[in-house]
N, C-alpha and C positions, 0 to 999 in steps of 0.2 A: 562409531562413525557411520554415516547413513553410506548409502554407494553412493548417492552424485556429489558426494564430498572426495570419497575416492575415487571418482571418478577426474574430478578435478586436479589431483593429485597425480594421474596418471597423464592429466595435457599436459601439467606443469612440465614433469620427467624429459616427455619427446621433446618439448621443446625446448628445454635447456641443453648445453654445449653435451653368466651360466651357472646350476649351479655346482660347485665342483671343490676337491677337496684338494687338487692341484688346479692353478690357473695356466692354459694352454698358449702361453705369450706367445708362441713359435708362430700358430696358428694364428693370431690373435693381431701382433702389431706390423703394419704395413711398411712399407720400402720408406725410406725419408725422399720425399718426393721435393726437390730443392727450388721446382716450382712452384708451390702450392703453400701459403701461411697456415692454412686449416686444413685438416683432412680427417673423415672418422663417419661412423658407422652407430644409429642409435636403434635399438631391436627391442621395443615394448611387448609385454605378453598380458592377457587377462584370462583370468579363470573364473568362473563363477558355477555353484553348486548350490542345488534350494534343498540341503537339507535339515534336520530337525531346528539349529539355527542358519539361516543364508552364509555362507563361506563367500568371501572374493577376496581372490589375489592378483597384486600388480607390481608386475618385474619390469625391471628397466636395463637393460642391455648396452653400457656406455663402452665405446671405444674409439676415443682423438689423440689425434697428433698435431702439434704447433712447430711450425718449424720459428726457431730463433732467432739463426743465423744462418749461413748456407751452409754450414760443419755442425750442427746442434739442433734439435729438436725433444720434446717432451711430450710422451706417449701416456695417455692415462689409460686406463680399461678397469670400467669398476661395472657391477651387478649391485641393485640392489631389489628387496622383495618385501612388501607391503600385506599384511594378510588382515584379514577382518573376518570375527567369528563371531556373530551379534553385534554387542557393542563395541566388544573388546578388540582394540587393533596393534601389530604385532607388527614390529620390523625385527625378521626373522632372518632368512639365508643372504648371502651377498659374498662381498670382496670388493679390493681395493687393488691396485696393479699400477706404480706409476714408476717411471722408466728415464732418465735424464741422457740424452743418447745424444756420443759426439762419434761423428764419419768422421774414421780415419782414415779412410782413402774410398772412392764409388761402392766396392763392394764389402769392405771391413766397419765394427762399428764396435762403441766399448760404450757400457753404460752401467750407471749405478743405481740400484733397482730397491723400493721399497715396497712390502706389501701385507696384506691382510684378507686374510679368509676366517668368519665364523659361521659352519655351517654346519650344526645341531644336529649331525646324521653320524653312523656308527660309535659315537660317544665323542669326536670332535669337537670340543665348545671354542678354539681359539687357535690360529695359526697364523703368526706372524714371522716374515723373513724379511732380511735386507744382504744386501754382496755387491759384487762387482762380477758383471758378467761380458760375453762378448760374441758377437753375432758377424757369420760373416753367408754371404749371398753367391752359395758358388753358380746358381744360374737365375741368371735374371732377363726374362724375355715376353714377350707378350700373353703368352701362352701357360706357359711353365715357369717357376718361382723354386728353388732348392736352398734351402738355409740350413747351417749349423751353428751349433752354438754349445760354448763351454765356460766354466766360472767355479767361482767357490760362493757360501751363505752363511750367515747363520739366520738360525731358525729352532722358534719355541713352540711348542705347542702344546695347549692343554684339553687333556681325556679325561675321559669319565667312562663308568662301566655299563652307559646304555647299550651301549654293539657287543655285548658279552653277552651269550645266551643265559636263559635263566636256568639249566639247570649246570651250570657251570659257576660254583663257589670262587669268589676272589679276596686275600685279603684286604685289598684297599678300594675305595673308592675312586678317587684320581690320582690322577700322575701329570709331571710337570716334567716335559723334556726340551731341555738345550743341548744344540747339536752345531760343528762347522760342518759340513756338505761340500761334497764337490759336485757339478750338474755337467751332463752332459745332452746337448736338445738335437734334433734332427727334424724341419719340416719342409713341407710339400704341396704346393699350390697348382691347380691344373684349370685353366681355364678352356671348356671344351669349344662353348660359342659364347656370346653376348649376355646370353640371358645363362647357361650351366655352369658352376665351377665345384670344383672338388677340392677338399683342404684337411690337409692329414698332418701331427706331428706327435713324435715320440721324445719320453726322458727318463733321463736314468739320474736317481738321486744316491748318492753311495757316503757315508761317514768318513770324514778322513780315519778316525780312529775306530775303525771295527772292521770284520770280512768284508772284501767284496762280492763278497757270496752271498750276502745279505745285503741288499741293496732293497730301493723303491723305486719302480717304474710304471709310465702310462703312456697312452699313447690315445688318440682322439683321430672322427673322422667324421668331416663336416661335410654337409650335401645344400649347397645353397639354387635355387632359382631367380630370376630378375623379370618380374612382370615388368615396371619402366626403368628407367638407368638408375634409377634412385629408392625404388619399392619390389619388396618380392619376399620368400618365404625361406625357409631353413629348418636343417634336421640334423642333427646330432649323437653320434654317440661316442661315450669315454668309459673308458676302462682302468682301472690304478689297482696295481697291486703291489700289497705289504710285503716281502718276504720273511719279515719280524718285527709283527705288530707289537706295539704297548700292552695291549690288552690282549687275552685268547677270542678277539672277535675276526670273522670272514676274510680272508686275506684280497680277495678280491670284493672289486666296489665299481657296479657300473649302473652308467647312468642313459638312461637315453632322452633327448627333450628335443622341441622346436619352437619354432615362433613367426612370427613376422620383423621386419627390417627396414630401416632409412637408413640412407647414406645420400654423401653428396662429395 
């Protein structure tokens, strides 16, 4: 595919309604705002590299909310990532995050959550989860935003032994794990001025049936700008670590990215 075909492909994205091995929802979905039918956040990235073949890549950053009714709303937040290597073009990293959320009271909220991440890094080829989770808003103020959040999942995911070093013998190839989960989230929103905010959230992913000594957790810390009320730029960085990986690969896995941003 030539670029101004992908390039095309990239207007299409902004103007229709990360990447990461957990999705940072805490950080991610916004207040159910019972004035507003639309609300949501679209964050395009382009890469380009003139080597031996031209490389371009085109990320698209979605995150809306619809409110329903003034008790319901539905929150999507999906990634996706378009790569082109000569001819050859690739829909490669992404996720899926969609959320059915009813206000049980201003600050409590209970939803039931569908989702999907495939992203091709430490041997990850597929993670899918759905549950029943719950969100509640112990401060909610102009400035400052404090969320918790707790639930149960189940959750599959398939490995492979890419993220296992090579001089590390394993005897299988992949592994196929089903798991129920309990989650426990904690996040943190700081609006400094108009145009700075800050946005931080942690989780702890723990098996109902195994230690909790061996748990999964991460935590993320986002650094936004607003050049107008609707455009400006972001930086990012996430951290997840295993404490009993599938595979003998790095227990921890961090990522650091940015981008540019619309919202309205």
């Amino acid at each position: 595919m030539k670029i101004s075909n992908l390039l095309r492909v990239w207007l299409l994205l902004c103007t229709a309604p990360l990447t990461a091995q957990i999705i940072f929802t805490e950080s991610l979905a916004p207040a159910i705002d019972t004035n507003r039918t639309w609300q949501g956040t679209i964050a395009p990235e382009l890469n380009f590299k003139s080597e031996k073949q031209n490389f371009f890549q085109v990320k698209n950053n979605a995150n809306i909310s619809v409110l329903l009714r003034k008790k319901k709303a539905i929150t999507l937040i999906n990634q996706l990532e378009i790569t082109s290597v000569g001819n050859v073009v690739n829909v490669s990293n992404g996720f899926f995050h969609l959320e059915y959320r009813y206000l049980v009271k201003p600050r409590w909220e209970v939803y039931p959550f569908a989702e999907a991440v495939w992203v091709p890094t430490r041997g990850l080829q597929l993670r899918i989860a759905n549950g029943l989770q719950s969100r509640y808003w112990f401060v909610q103020s102009e400035h400052f935003l404090f969320t918790g959040g707790f639930g149960s999942f189940f959750e599959y995911e398939h490995w492979n032994t890419d993220g296992v070093p090579d001089e590390v013998a394993y005897p299988y190839d992949s592994k196929h794990q089903r798991t129920i989960k309990a989650s426990v989230a904690l996040g943190l929103k700081i609006l400094f001025t108009e145009k700075w905010n800050l946005t931080t959230s942690g989780y702890l992913h723990s098996r109902w049936d195994s230690n909790v000594a061996n748990p999964r957790f991460a935590y993320n810390i986002e650094l936004k700008h607003h050049f107008t009320e609707h455009f400006g730029v972001w930086i990012s960085y996430q951290a997840m670590q295993h404490t009993l990986p599938v595979f003998p690969i790095k227990k921890l896995y961090v990522l650091l990215t940015g981008g540019v941003f619309i919202s309205w």
